[in-house]
C-alpha positions as a printed NumPy array, in Angstrom:
array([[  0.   ,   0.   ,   0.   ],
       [  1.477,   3.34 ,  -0.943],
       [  2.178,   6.224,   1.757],
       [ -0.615,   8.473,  -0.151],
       [ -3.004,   4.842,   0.053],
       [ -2.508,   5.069,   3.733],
       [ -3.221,   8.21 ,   4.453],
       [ -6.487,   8.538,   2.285],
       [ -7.394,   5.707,   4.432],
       [ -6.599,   7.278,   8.018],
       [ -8.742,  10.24 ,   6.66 ],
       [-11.599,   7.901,   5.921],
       [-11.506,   5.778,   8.78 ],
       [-11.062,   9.412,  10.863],
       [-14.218,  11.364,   9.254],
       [-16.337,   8.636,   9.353],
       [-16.096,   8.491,  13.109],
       [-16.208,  11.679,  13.25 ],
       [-19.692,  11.516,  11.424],
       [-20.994,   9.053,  13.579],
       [-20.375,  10.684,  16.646],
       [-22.042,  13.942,  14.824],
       [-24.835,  11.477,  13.637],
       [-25.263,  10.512,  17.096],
       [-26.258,  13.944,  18.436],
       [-22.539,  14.976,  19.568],
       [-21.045,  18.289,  19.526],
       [-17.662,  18.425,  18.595],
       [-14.892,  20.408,  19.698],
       [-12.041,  20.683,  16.773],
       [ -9.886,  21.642,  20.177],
       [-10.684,  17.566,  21.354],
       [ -9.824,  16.331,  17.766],
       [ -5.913,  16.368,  17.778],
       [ -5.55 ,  14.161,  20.879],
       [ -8.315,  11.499,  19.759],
       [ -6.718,  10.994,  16.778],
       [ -3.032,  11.905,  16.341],
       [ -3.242,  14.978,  14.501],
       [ -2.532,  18.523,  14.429],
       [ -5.008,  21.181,  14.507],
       [ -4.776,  22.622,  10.799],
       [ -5.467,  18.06 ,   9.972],
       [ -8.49 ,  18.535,  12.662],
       [ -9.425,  22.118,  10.73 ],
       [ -9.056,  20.285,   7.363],
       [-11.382,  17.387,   8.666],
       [-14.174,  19.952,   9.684],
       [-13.971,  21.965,   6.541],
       [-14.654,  18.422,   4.22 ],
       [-18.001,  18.444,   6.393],
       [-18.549,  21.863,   6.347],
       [-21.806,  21.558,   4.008],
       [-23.345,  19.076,   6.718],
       [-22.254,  21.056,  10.031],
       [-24.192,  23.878,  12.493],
       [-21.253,  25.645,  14.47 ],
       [-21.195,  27.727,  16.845],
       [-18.541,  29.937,  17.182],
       [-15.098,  28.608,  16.35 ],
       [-14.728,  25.367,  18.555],
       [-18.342,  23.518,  18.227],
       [-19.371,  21.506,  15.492],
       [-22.437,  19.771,  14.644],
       [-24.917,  18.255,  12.62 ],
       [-28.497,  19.862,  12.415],
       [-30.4  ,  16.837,  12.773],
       [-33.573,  19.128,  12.501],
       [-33.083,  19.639,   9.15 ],
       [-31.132,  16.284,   8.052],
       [-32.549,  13.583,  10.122],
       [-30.466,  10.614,  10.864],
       [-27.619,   9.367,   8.332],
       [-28.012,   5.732,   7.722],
       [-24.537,   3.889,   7.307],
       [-24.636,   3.91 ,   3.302],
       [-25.316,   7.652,   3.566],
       [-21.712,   8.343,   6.022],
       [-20.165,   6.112,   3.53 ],
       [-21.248,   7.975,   0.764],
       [-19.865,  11.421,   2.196],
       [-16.824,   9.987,   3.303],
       [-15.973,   8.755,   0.034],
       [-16.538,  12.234,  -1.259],
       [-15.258,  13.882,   1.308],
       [-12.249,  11.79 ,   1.817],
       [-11.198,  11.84 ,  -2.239],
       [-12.458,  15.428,  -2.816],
       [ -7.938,  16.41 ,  -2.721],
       [ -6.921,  13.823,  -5.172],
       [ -8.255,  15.16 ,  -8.144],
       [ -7.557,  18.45 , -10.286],
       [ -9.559,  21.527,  -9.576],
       [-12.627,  20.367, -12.204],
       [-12.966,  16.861, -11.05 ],
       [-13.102,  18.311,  -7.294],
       [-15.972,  20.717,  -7.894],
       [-17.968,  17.441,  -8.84 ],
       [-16.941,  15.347,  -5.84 ],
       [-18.241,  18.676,  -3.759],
       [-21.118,  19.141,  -6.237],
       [-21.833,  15.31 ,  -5.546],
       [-21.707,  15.874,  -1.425],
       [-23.548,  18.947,  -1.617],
       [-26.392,  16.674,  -4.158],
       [-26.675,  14.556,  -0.876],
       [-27.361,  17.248,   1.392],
       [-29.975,  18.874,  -0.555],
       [-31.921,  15.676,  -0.386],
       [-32.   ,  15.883,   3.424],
       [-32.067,  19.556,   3.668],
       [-30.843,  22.83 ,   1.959],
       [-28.868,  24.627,   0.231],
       [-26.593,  26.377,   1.934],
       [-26.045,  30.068,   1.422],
       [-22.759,  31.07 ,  -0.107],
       [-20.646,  33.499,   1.633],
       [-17.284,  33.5  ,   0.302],
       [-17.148,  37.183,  -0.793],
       [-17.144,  38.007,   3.088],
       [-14.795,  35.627,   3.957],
       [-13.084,  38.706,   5.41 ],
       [-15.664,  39.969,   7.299],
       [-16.575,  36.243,   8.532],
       [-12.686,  36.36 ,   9.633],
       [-12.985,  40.177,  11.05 ],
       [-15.858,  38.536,  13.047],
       [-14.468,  35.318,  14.282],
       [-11.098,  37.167,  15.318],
       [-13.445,  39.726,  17.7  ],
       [-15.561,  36.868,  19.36 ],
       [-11.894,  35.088,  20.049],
       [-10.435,  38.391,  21.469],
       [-14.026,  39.8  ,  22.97 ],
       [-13.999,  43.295,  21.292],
       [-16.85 ,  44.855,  20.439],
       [-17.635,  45.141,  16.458],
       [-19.769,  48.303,  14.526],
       [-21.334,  47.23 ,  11.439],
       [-24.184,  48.832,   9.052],
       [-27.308,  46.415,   9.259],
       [-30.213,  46.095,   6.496],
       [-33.205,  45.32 ,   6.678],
       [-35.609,  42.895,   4.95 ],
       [-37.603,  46.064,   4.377],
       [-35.011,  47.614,   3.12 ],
       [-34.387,  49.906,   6.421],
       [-30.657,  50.776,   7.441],
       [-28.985,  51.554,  10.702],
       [-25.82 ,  51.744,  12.501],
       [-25.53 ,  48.569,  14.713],
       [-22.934,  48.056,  18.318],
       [-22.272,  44.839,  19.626],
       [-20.487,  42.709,  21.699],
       [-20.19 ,  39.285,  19.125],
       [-20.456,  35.594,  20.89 ],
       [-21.546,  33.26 ,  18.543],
       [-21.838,  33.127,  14.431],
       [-24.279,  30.282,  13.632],
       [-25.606,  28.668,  11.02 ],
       [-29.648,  27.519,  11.043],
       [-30.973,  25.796,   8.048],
       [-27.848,  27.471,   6.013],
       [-27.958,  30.681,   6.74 ],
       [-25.399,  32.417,   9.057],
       [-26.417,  34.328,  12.089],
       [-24.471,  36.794,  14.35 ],
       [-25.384,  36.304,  17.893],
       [-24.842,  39.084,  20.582],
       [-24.941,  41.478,  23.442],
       [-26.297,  45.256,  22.453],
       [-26.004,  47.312,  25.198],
       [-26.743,  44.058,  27.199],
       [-29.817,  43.275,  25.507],
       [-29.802,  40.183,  23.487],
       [-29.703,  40.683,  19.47 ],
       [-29.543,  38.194,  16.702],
       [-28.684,  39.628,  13.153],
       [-28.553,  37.361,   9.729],
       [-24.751,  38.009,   8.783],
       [-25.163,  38.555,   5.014],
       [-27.23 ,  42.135,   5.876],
       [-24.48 ,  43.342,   7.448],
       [-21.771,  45.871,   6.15 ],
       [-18.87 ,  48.206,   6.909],
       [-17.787,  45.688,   9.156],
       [-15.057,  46.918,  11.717],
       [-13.8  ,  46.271,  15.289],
       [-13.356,  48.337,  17.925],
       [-11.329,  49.206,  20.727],
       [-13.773,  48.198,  23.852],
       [-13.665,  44.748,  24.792],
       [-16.136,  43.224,  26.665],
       [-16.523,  40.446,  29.831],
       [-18.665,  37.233,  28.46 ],
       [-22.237,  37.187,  30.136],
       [-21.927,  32.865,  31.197],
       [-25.458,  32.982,  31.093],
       [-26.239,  34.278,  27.801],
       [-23.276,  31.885,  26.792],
       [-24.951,  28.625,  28.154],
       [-28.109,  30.043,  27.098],
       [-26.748,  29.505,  23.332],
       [-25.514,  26.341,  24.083],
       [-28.309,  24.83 ,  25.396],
       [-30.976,  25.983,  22.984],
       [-32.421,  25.229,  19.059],
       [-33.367,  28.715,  18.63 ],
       [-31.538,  31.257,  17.505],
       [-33.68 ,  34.714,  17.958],
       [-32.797,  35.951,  20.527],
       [-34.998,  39.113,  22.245],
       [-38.711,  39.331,  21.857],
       [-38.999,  35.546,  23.098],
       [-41.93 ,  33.76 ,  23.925],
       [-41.317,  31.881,  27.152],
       [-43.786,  28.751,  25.979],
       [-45.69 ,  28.241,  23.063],
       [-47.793,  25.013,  23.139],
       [-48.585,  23.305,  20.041],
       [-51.407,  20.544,  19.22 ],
       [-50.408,  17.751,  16.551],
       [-52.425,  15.488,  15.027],
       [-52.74 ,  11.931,  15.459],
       [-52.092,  11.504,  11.461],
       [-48.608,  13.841,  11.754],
       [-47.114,  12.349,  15.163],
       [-44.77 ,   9.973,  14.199],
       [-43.303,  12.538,  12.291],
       [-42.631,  14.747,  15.17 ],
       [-41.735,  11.883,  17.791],
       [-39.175,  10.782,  15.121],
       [-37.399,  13.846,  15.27 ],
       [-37.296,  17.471,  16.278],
       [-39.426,  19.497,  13.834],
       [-39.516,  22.353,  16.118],
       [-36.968,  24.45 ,  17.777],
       [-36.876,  23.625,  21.729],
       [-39.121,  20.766,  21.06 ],
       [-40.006,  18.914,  23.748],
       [-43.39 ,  16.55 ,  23.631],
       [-45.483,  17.283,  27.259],
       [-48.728,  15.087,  26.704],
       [-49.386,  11.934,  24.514],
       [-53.072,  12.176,  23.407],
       [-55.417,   9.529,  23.956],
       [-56.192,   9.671,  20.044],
       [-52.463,   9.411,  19.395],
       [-52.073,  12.997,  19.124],
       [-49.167,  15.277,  20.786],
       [-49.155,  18.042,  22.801],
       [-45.488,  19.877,  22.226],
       [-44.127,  22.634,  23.67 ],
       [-41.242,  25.283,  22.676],
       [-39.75 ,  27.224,  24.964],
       [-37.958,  30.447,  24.595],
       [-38.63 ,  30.994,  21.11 ],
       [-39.322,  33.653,  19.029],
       [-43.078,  33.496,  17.05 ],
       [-41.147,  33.587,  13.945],
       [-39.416,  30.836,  14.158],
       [-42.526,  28.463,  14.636],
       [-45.404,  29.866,  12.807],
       [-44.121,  29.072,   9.625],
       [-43.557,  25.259,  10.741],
       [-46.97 ,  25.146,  12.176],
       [-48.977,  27.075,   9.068],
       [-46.761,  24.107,   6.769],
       [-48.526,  21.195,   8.888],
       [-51.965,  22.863,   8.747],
       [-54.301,  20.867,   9.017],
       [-52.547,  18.521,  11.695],
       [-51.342,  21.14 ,  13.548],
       [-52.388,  24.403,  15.302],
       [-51.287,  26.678,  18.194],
       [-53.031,  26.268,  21.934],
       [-51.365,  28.851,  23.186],
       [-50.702,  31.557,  23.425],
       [-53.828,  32.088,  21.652],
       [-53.067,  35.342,  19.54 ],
       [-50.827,  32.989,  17.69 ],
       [-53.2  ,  30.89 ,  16.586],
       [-55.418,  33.799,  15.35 ],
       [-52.582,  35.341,  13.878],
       [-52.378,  32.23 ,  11.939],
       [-56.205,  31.986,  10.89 ],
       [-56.036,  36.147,  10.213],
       [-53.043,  34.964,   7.551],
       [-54.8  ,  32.23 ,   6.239],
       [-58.474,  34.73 ,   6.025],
       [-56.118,  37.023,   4.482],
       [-54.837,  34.685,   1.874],
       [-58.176,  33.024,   1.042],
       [-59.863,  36.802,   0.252],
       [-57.094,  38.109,  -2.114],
       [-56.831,  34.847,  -4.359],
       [-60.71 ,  34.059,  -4.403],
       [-62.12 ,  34.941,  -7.983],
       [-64.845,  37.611,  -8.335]])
């Protein structure tokens, strides 16, 4: 077996337990990757950034996958990205972009696409380097409506929910979540800032990823038709399943969410799903849906 042999087979053998684990609801650290397996960081780096298309992060260290959105990989499916992943360096530049184009085929399937951000690589960097070091960042910040203002924050987190990339933070110590691509005239400053633990663990430990204007609980009613889907995995952010109906239906709650992040789910399973409370959800829901019904009915 050739030295080049052996090594493409240490890197399979190494992201396909590294897959697993992810597969298996781990988080990994890229700081815990040189000691498990013999290598140095830039190898453990490397490793990450051949998954990159499958992987939620948060921040620099923690890696994982967003089972949410892809479910659980079945063995032929981590074989499948290894392979890719693994041979994706021993081929010139055109026959790479197809190994990549052939990973990122997979992930589609199971999810999305993944928004492409490599014309603010240095603003990504600018970012990452100021949550490392704790200094505050300025930054210009648009609007979906097309409104502009001059933003201030303390950065903790950049993370990426169903492939978009967030910037997670402190404003004048109220909690602030902006989508990364609206931002602009990115630049550091020269205040640093002391972590908040709580808000820290508070990332950590939770789906969501608006942070200010949360709802503390918002209970949701599923069908007995659409409950396997949502006992097989999370559908919802914070999910957590309270009551098991005696018609096979679910009660579910989410806590410490923002609205936004779970009508949308629950108007997609209408009719097997609707909102028990708060209740101004649910009629927020049926004014959409009112809404819709009078401006596309003929006549």
């Amino acid at each position: 077996m050739s030295q080049r042999t052996k090594v493409q087979e240490a890197l399979g053998i190494r992201l396909a337990d590294i897959l697993t684990r992810l597969n298996q609801g781990e988080t990994i650290d890229i700081q815990s990757l040189p000691e498990r397996y013999g290598i140095s960081l830039r190898t453990a780096q490397r490793d990450l950034n051949r998954l990159a298309p499958l992987l939620q992060t948060t921040g620099t260290r923690y890696y994982r996958l967003d089972q949410n959105q892809y479910g659980r990989l079945n063995k032929d499916e981590i074989r499948r990205i290894c392979h890719f992943a693994g041979l994706q360096d021993l081929f010139p530049e055109a026959d790479r972009r197809f190994f990549q184009e052939s990973l990122r085929q997979s992930i589609i399937i199971k999810g999305h696409q993944y928004e492409n951000i490599r014309h603010r690589q240095s603003d990504f960097d600018l970012v990452t380097h100021s949550i490392e070091a704790k200094q505050t960042i300025s930054f210009n910040y648009t609007k979906a409506d097309g409104s502009k203002s001059h933003r201030t924050l303390d950065p903790y987190r950049l993370i990426n929910k169903s492939g978009i990339w967030y910037l997670i933070g402190l404003e004048n110590g109220r909690e602030k979540t902006y989508c990364f691509t609206q931002t602009s005239q990115l630049q550091t400053t020269s205040k640093t800032y002391v972590p908040d633990v709580g808000f820290v663990e508070k990332i950590q430990n939770t789906d969501s990823i608006s942070y200010g204007n949360q709802v503390s609980e918002i209970i949701i009613q599923i069908s007995p038709q659409a409950a396997h889907y949502f006992l097989r995995r999370k559908l919802l952010p914070n999910q957590e399943v309270i009551r098991r109906l005696d018609n096979g239906g679910l009660l579910i709650a989410c806590k410490n969410v923002n609205e936004i992040e779970v009508i949308p789910i629950v108007q997609y399973w209408i009719p097997h799903s609707r909102i028990v409370s708060p209740q101004e959800l649910q009629e927020k829901i049926i004014g959409k849906l009112k809404n819709y019904i009078n401006n596309h009915t003929e006549g």
